[in-house]
C-alpha positions as CSV (number, residue, x, y, z in Angstrom):
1,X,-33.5,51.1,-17.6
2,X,-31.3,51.0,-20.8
3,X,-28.1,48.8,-21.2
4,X,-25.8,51.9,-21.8
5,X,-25.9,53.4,-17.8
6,X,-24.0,52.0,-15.5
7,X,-25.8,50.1,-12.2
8,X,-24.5,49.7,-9.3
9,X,-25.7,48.6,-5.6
10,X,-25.3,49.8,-2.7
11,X,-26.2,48.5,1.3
12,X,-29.9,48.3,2.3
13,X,-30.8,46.9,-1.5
14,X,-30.4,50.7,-2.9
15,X,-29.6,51.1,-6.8
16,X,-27.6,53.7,-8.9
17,X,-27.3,54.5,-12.1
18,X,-24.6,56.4,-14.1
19,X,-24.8,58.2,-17.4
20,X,-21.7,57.0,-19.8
21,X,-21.8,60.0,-22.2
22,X,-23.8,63.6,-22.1
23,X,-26.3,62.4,-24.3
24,X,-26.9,58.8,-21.6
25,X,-26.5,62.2,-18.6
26,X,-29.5,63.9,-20.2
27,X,-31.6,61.0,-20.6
28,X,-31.1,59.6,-17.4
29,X,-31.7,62.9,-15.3
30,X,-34.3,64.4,-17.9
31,X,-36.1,61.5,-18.3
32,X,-35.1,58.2,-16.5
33,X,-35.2,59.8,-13.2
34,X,-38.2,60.0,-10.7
35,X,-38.8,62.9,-8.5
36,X,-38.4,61.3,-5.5
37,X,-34.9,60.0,-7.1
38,X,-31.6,61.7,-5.9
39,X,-28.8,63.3,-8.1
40,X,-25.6,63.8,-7.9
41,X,-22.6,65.6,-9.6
42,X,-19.1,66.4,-8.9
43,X,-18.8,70.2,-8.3
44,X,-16.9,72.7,-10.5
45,X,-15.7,69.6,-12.8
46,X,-16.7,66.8,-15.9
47,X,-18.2,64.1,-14.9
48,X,-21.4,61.8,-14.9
49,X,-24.9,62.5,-13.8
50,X,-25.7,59.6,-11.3
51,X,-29.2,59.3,-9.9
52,X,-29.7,57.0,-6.7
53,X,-33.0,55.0,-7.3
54,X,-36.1,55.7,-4.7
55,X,-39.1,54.1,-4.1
56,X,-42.6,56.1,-3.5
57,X,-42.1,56.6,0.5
58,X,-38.5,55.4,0.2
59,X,-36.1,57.9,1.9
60,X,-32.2,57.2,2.2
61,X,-30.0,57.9,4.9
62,X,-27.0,60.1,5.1
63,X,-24.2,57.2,4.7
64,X,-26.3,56.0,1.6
65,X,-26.4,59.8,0.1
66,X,-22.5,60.0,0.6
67,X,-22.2,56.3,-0.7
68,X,-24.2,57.6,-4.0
69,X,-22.3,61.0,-3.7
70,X,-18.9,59.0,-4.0
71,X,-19.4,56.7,-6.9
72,X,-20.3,60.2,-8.5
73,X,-17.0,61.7,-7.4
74,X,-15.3,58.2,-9.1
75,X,-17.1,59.0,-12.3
76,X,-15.2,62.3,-12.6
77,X,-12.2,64.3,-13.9
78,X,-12.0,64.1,-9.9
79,X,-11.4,60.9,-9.7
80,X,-7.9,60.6,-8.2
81,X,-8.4,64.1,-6.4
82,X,-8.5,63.4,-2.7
83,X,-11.5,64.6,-0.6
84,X,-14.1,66.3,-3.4
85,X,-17.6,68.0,-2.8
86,X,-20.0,66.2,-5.1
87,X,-24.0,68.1,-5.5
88,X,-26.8,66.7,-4.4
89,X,-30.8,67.3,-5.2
90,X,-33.7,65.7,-5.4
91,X,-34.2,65.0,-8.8
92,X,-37.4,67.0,-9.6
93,X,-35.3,70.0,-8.9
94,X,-33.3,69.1,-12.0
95,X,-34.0,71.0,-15.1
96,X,-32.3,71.2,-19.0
97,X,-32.2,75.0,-19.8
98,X,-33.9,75.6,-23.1
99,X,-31.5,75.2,-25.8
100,X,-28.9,73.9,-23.8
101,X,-26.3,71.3,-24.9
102,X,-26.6,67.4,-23.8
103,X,-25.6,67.1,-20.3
104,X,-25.9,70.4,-19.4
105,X,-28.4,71.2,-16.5
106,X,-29.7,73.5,-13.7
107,X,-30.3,72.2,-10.3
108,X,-31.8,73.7,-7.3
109,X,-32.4,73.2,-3.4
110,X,-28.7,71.9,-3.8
111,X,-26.2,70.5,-1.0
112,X,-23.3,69.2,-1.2
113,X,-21.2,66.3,0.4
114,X,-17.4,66.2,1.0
115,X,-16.8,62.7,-0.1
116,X,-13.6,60.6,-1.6
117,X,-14.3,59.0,-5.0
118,X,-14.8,55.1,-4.5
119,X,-17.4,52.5,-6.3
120,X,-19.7,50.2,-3.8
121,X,-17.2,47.8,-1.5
122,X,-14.1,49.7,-2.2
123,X,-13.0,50.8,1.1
124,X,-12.3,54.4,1.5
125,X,-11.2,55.1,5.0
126,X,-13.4,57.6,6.6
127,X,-15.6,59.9,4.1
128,X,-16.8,62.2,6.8
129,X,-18.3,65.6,6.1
């Protein structure tokens, strides 16, 4: 992993990583990130490509998804926005249209959590959805 994306950690010894720039965003979901990996993105918006880390066989639960999902929401134009749906995939549904500028992708098989935008230990009230 490179020195220029964020890492952060999340409960149950889960890692994620966040892309700084387009150019960190296409690396890290073009090339950095497994299959098996998830990725996230606020919807509609700017903001980072994050990528929660899986291990073969690994599979995360639904807090850890929206725990991933909200440190993607924090890494946004949404930031300070309230409730914001962040997508989700799995990151071998991620793809860079041909000819497309950095940090511009196509994902599919999407869903999508409600979440409030918060790093790992920040307290964020309920982030049902």
């Amino acid at each position: 992993m490179a020195a220029d994306l964020r890492t952060y950690h999340l409960p149950g010894d889960w890692t994620v990583w966040v892309g700084r720039t387009d150019a960190d965003n296409d690396r890290l979901s073009i090339k950095l990130a497994a299959p098996n990996d998830w990725w996230f993105h606020v919807r509609g918006m700017p903001g980072s490509h994050v990528v929660l880390r899986c291990d073969r066989g690994e599979e995360p639960d639904r807090e850890t998804l929206k725990r991933a999902a909200a440190v993607a929401a924090y890494h946004s134009k949404a930031r300070g926005g309230g409730v914001v749906p962040v997508s989700a995939t799995l990151a071998r549904y991620v793809t860079k249209p041909r000819g497309a500028k950095p940090g511009t992708v196509q994902i599919r098989k999407e869903i999508v959590f409600k979440v409030r935008p918060a790093l790992p230990g920040e307290d964020t009230g309920s982030t049902l959805a």
